[in-house]
N, C-alpha and C positions, 0 to 999 in steps of 0.2 A: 813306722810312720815317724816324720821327722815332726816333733813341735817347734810352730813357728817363733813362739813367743817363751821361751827354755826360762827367760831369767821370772816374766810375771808372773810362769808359774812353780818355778820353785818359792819367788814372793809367799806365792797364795799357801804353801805348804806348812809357812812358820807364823799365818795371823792367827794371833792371838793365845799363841802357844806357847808362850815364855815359861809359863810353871809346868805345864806338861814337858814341855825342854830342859829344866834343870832338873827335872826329878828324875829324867832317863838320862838321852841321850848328851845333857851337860856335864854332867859327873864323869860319860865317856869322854869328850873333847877336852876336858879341863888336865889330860893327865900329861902332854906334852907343853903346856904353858911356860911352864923355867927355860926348858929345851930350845922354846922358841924362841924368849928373852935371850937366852946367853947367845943363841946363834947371831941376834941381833944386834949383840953389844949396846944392849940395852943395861944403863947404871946410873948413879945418878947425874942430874944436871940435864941429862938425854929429852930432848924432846918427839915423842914416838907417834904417833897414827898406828890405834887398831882396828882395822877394816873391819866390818861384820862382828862386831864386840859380842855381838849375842848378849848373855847378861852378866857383863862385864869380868869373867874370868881374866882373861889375858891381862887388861887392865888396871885391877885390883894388884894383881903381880907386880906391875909396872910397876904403878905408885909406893908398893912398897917397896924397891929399889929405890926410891928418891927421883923418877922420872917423871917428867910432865907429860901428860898422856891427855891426848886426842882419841876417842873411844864414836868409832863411825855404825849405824846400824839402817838398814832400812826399814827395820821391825819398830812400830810402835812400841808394841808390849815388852818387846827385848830390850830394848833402851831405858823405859822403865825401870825393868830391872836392873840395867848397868849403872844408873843413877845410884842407884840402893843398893847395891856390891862394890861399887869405886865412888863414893861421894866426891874423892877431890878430882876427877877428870870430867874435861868437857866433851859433856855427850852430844850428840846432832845424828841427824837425821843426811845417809847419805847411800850411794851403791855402787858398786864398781860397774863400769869401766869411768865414771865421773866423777870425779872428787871434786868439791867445791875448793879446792885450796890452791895457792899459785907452787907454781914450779919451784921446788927443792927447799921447802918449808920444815920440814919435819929431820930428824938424825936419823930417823930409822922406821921403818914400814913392819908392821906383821900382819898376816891374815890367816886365820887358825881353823882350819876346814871351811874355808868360803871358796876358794878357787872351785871345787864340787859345785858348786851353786851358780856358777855362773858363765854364760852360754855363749860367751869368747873369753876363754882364758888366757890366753896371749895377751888382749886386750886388756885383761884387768894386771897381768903383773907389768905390761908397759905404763899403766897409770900409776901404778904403786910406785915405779923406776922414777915418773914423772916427778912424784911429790918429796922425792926423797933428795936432799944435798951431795954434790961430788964428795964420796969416799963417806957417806952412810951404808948404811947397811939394809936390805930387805929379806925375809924370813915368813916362809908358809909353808903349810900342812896340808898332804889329800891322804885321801885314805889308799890303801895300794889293791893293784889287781895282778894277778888271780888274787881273792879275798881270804884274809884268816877266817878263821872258825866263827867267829863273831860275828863279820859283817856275811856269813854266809848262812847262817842261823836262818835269819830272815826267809831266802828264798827257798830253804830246801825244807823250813818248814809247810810252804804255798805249794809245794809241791808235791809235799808228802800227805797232805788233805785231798791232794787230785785237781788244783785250782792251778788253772792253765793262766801264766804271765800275761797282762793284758796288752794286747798289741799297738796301743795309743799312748803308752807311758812315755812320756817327754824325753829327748834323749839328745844330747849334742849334736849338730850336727858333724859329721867325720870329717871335713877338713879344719875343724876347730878342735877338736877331742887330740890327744895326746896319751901315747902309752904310761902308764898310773905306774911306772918302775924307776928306779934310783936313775938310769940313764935318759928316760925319756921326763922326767920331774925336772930333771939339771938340764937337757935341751929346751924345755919350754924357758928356766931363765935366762938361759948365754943367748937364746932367740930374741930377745927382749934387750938383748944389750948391754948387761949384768956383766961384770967381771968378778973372776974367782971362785963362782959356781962350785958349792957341796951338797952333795946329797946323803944321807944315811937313814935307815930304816931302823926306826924307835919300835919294840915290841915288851907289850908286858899283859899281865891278866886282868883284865877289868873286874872288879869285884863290883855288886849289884846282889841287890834281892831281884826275885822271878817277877812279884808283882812291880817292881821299878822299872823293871827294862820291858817289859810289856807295855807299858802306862804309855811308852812315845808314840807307838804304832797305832794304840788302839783310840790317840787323842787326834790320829792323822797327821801326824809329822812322817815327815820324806816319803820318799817313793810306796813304800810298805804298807802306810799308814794311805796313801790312793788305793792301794790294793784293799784293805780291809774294805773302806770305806762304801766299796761298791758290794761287797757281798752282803747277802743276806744273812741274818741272827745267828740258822744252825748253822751257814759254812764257817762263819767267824768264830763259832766256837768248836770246831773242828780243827780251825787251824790252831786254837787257842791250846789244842788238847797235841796235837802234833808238836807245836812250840816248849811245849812242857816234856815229852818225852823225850823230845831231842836235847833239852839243854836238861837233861837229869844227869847224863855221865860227868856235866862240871860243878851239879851240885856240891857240897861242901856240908860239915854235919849239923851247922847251923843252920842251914838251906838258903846260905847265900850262894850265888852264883860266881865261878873263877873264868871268866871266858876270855881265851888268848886272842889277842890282834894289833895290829899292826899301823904302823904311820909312816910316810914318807916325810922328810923334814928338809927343805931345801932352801938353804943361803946365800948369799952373793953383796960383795959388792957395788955400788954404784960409781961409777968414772966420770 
């Protein structure tokens, strides 16, 4: 089943979830941050737009480079937070494919796993293109497919419980969606009209306690966190017991977790 409305309800999957988001799945998104800056020749004096700030990771980065930094979220709660992790950048209220700003305002564009979240991706790196000045820079993050270990954690634990994927989970529709690989990341920006187009694939091990990287799913953040949400007590804690044996081979003797995964990182300039 195709969902009609892909972007209000990925919306719906981060209200109110800004501290269940820094406690998991933030500390994951925050490891390619520099990566993204340098792609974007972000330094100081730069005046940069970060889409989807979340709570304010990317941002905080900026500014401390010495950049003027525009920090965009359509999250209440997240914004919040980006107030309170970047105090010198102005936060607002904003979402892709729309930015409230005029044409070629900004040196440079990032959006740091938001392109995932949004249900014409084309669409949103043409506005990112829109806002950005001839010969700035723009710079974003998906997660890649086939999935590392990490993002597969998730589904092989749903399945190793016996709990069959629900057939209603929102999903791009396929002439919007784009293969999640170094080649098809750098075709979605030269299709946008982007010149100079790189791609490279960032990998390293996320380190995490078990009760941390459980805390996103089980607060109903992303897709996983729908899943939970509809089972009942035992299955959840079924799966809770499934998620545990499968992430014990990355335990470590402190009993943090090392789980290997991956980022697509892709740059370009503006013409």
């Amino acid at each position: 089943m195709i969902d009609t409305d892909f972007d209000a309800h990925e919306r719906s999957r981060w209200a109110g979830r800004a501290e269940a988001y820094a406690r998991s799945f933030g500390r994951l998104c925050a490891y390619p941050a520099e990566a993204l800056l340098d792609a974007a020749a972000v330094r100081a004096g730069r005046r940069l737009i970060d889409v989807g700030t979340g709570p304010g990771t990317v941002a905080a980065a900026a500014l401390a480079r010495g950049a003027e930094v525009v920090a965009v979220d359509a999250e209440p709660s997240m914004r919040d937070a980006a107030r309170r992790t970047a105090p010198g950048a102005e936060v607002r209220a904003a979402v892709l494919p729309q930015l409230p700003f005029p044409p070629g305002g900004f040196d440079a564009a990032v959006a740091n796993f938001v392109l995932n979240h949004v249900g014409d991706p084309a669409a949103g790196v043409a506005e990112l293109r829109r806002v950005v000045r001839p010969g700035g820079r723009v710079a974003v993050t998906v997660w890649p497919s086939p999935h590392p270990p990490l993002q597969r954690l998730w589904g092989e634990a749903v399945a190793a419980a016996g709990v069959a994927t629900p057939p209603d989970l929102p999903r791009l529709a396929p002439e919007r969606d784009f293969p999640r690989t170094e080649a098809g990341f750098a075709g979605l920006l030269a299709a946008a009209g982007l010149a100079d187009v790189r791609c490279v694939t960032l990998t390293w091990a996320h380190r995490t306690d078990p009760e941390d990287w459980w805390a996103g799913p089980a607060a109903g953040i992303s897709a996983i966190g729908l899943v939970l949400e509809r089972q009942p007590v035992a299955v959840r804690e079924r799966i809770r017991r499934e998620y545990e044996r499968l992430a014990a081979p990355y335990q470590h003797a402190d009993g943090s977790l090392a789980l290997p995964t991956a980022a697509l990182l892709a740059a370009a300039r503006v013409d």
